[in-house]
C-alpha positions as CSV (number, residue, x, y, z in Angstrom):
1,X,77.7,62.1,123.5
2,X,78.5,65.2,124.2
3,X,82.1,65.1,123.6
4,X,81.2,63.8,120.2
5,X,79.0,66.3,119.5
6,X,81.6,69.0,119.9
7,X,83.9,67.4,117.4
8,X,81.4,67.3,115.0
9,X,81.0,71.0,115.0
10,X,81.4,72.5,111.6
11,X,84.6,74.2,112.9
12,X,86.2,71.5,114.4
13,X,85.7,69.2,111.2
14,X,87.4,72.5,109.5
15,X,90.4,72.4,111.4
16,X,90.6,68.3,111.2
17,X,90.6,69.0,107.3
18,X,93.5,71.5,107.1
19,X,95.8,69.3,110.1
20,X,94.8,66.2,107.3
21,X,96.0,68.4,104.4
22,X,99.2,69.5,106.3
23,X,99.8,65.7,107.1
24,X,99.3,64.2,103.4
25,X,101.3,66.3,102.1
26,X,104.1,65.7,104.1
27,X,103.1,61.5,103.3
28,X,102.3,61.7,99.7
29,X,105.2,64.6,98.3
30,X,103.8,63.8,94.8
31,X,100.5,65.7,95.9
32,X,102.4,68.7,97.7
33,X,104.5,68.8,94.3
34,X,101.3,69.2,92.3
35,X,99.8,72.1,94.6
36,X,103.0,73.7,95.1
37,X,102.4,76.3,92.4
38,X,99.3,77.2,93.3
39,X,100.5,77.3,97.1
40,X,100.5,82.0,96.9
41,X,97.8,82.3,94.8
42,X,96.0,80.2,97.3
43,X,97.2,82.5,100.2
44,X,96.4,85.6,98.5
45,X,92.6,84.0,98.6
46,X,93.2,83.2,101.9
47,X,93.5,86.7,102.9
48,X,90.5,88.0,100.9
49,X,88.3,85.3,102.3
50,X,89.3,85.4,106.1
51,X,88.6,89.2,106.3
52,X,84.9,88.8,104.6
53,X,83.9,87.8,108.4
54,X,85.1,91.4,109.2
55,X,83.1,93.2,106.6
56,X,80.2,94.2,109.4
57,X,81.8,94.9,112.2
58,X,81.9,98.7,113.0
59,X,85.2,100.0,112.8
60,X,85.7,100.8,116.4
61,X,86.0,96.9,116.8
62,X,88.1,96.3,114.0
63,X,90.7,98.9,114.4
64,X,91.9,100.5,117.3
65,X,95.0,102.7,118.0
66,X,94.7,103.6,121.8
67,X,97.7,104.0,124.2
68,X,97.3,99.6,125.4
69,X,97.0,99.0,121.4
70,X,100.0,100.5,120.7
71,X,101.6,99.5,123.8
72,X,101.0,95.9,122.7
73,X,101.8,96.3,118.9
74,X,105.4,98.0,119.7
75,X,106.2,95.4,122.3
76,X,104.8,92.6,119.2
77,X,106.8,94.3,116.4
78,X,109.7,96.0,117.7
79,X,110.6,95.0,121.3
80,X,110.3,91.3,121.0
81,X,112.4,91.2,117.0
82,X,115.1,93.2,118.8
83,X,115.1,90.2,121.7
84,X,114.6,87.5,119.8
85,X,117.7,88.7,117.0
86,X,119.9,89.5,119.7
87,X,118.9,86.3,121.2
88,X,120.4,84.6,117.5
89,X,123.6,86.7,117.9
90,X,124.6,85.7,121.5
91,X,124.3,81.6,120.7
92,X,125.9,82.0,117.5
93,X,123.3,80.8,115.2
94,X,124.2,81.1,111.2
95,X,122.7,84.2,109.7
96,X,119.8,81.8,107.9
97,X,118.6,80.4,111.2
98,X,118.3,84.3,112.5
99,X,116.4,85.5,109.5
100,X,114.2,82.6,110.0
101,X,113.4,84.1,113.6
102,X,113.3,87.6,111.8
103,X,110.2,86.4,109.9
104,X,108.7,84.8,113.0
105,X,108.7,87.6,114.9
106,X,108.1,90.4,113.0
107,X,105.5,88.7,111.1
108,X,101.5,89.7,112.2
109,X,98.9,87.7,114.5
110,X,97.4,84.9,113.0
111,X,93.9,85.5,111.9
112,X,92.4,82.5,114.1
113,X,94.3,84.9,117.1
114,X,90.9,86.0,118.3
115,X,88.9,83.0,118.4
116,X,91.9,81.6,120.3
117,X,91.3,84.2,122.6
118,X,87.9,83.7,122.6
119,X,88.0,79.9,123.5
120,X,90.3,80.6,126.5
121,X,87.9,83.5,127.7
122,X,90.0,86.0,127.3
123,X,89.1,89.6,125.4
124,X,88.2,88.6,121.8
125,X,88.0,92.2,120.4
126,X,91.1,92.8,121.6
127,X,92.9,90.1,119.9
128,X,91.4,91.0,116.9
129,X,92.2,94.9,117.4
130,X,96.2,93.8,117.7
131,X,96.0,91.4,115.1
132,X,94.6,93.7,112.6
133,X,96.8,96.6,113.4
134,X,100.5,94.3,113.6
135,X,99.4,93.2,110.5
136,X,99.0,96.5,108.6
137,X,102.9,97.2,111.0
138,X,104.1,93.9,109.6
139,X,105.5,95.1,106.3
140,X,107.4,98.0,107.9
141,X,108.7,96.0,110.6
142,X,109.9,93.0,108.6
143,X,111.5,94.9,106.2
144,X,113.6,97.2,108.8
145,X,114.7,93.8,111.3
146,X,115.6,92.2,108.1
147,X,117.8,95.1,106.6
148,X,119.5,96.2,110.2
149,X,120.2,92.6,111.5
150,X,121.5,91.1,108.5
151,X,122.3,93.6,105.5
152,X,122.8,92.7,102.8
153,X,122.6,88.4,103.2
154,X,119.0,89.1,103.0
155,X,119.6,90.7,99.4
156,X,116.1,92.3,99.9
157,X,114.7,93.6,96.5
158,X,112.2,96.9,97.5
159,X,110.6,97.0,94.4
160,X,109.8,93.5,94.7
161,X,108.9,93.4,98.7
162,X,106.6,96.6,97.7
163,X,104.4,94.4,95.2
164,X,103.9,91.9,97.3
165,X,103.0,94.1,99.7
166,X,100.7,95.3,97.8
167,X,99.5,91.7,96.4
168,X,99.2,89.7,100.0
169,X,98.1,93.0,102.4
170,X,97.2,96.0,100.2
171,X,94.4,94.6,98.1
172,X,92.3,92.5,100.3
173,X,92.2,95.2,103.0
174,X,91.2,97.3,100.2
175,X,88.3,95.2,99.4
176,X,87.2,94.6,103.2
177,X,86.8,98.3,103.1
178,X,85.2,98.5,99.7
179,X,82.6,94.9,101.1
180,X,81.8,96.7,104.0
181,X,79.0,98.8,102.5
182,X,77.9,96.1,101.0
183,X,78.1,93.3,104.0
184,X,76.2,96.0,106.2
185,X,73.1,95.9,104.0
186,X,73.0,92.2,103.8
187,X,70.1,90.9,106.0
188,X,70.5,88.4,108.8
189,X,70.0,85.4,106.4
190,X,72.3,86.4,103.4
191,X,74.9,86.7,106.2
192,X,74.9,83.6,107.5
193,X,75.2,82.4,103.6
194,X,77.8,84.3,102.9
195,X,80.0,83.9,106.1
196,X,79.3,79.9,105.5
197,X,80.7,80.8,102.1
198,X,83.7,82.5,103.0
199,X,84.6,80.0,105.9
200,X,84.8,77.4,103.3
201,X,86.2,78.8,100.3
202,X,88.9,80.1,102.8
203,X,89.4,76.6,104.2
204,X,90.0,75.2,101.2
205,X,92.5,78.3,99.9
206,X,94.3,77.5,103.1
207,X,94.3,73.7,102.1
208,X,95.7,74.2,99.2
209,X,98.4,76.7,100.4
210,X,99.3,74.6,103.4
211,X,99.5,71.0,101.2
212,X,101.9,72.9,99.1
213,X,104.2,74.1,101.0
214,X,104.6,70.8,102.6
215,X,106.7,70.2,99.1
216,X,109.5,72.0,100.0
217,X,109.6,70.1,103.6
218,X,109.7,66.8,102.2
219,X,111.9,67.6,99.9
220,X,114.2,68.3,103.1
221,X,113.4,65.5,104.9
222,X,114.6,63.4,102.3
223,X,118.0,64.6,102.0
224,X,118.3,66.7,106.3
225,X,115.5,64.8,108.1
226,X,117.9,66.3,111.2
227,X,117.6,69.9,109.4
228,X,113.8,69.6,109.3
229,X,113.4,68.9,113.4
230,X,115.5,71.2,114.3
231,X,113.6,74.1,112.1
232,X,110.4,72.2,113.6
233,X,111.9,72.7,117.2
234,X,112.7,76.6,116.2
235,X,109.3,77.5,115.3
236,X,107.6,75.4,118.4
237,X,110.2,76.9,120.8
238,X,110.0,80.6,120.0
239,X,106.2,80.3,119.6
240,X,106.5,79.5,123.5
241,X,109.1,81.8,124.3
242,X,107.2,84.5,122.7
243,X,104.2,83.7,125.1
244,X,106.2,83.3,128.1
245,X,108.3,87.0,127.6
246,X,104.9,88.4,126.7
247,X,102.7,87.1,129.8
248,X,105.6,88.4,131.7
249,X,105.9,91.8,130.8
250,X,102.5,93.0,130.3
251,X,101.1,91.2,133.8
252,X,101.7,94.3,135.2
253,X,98.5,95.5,133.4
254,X,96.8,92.5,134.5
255,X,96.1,89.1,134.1
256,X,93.4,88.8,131.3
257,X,95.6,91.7,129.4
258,X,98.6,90.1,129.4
259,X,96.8,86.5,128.2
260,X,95.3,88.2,125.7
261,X,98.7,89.9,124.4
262,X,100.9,86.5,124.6
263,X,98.2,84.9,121.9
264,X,98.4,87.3,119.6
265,X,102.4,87.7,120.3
266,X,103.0,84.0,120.2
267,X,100.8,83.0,117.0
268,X,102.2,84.5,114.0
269,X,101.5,84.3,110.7
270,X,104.5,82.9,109.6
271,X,102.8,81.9,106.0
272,X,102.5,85.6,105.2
273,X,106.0,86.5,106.2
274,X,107.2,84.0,103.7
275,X,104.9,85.1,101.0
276,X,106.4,88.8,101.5
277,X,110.0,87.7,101.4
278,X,110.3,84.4,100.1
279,X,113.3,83.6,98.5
280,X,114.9,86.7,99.1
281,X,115.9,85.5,102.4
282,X,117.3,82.1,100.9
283,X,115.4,78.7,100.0
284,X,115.0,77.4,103.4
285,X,112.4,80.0,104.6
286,X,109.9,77.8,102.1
287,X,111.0,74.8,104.5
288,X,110.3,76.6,108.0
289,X,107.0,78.1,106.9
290,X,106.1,75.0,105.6
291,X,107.1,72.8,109.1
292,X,105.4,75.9,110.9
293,X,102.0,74.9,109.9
294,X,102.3,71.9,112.1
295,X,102.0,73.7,115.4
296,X,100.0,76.2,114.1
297,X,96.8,73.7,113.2
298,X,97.5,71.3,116.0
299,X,97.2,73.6,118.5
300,X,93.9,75.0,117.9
301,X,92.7,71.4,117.0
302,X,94.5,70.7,120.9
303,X,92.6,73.2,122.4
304,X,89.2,72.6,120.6
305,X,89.5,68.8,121.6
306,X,90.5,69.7,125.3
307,X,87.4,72.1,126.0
308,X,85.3,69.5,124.3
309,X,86.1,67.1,126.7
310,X,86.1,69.6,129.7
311,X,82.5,70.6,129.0
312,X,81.6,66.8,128.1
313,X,82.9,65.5,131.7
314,X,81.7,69.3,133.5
315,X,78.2,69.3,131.6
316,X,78.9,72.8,130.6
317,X,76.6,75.2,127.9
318,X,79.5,77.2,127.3
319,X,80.1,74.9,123.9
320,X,77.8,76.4,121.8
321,X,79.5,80.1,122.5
322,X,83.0,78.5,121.9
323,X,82.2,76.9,118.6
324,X,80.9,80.2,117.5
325,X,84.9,81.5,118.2
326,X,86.5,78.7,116.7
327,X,87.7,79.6,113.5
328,X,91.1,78.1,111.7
329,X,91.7,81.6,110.3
């Protein structure tokens, strides 16, 4: 019962949806087809809505640029893309497959990185501190790997990577800062509305994005089925060789630190990378972002499921704190 219980949690459900989404669209391309379009407006709402959670934190635990922050944001964004691209140079991988890992790496923490961290039990605020700050670093960093690895195959247009920088990262942390006023007056119940609010309506943004850029992997899979596994097996393997490296090198500042740094190292937000370059760095960065979203919703669903069950067989009370740090975003 209470096993079932826990996967009826609100959040749970959430993330059920969106790994539901992700699937149909890969099942039914005529759907992913018809969202396609909408697939970056739905993202930039994605971003608007996943920060409104934010709005009342004070800024102390929102941003923080002390000597561990940075020590774990330069390791995020510079140390690990200089690896990871000289890791593509050694085995001889075609300049697409290494802009791929360009965009993996230098791309920011996923927004669900803190209630990751939160679920394992390891330091919440600072998760959220790193992913904050690599994503406000993301745009330099991307733009630099991608210019010094590969030149001019990436046929990067700044004009162009400067307005959607603007569009995707700009803006909504412009209006976070401009809600935050207003989120701080709110009392306890209007909160709770509007956080339900903004959970949702980014949910279903992120449904909508997902679904749609399942279009482009089908498409693949229909004419490189082969192509499509092997991008699958890119994303999944540098996802855990991101984690591994990172455990590694910061253990020496201990164990919780160095947990806390390999989630927010090893889940990127792959989707935002795409939406700042896109085609720039040829068509099949649609297809990797798009097959990327696989292991980025079924592992939080994994984890969610697995402590569920853990606290069901142990009898634990530590499920009503988790669900409160489960979040798909």
């Amino acid at each position: 019962m209470a096993f079932w219980k826990e996967i009826r949690e609100e959040r749970t459900i959430a993330v059920l949806v969106l790994a539901a989404g992700i699937f149909s669209g890969l099942v039914f391309p005529s759907v992913a087809d018809a969202l396609r379009p909408m697939a970056l407006s739905a993202l930039f709402l994605v971003m608007i809505f996943s920060l409104v959670p934010f709005a009342r934190l004070p800024v102390e635990q929102l941003f923080a640029v002390d000597r561990d922050m940075i020590r774990i944001v330069l390791w995020q964004q510079v140390v690990l893309p200089c690896i990871v691209a000289a890791a593509g140079v050694v085995a001889k991988f075609p300049d697409s497959v290494i802009l791929m890992m360009i965009v993996t790496v230098c791309s920011g923490s996923l927004f669900s990185s803190p209630a990751l961290a939160e679920i394992l039990g390891l330091d919440r605020q600072r998760a959220l501190q790193a992913m904050v700050l690599s994503t406000l670093f993301m745009p330099i960093s991307l733009f630099f790997f991608i210019s010094a690895f590969i030149g001019e195959q990436a046929q990067l247009d700044l004009l162009t990577y400067a307005k959607r920088t603007v569009i995707f990262l700009v803006i909504p942390f412009a209006l976070l800062a401009a809600h935050r006023p207003l989120a701080r007056r709110l009392d306890e119940r209007n909160t709770v509305r509007v956080g339900f609010a903004a959970r949702w309506a980014t949910i279903v943004a992120l449904l909508v994005f997902g679904t749609g850029l399942m279009s482009a992997v089908s498409d693949k899979w229909a004419s490189d089925p082969g192509k499509v596994l092997f991008l699958l097996f890119l994303a999944t393997i540098l996802c855990v060789f991101m984690m591994i490296m990172t455990t590694i090198v910061m253990y020496r500042f201990g164990h919780r630190e160095a947990m806390t740094a390999s989630i927010v190292a090893a889940f990127r937000n792959i989707g935002l990378g795409f939406a700042l370059v896109g085609e720039m760095v040829g068509p099949d960065l649609a297809v990797y972002a798009g097959i990327s979203l696989v292991p980025v919703f079924i592992a939080p669903l994994i984890l969610r499921i697995a402590i569920a069950s853990h606290n069901a067989r142990h009898g634990s009370a530590e499920g009503g704190a988790l669900a409160n740090a489960q979040s798909p975003f």
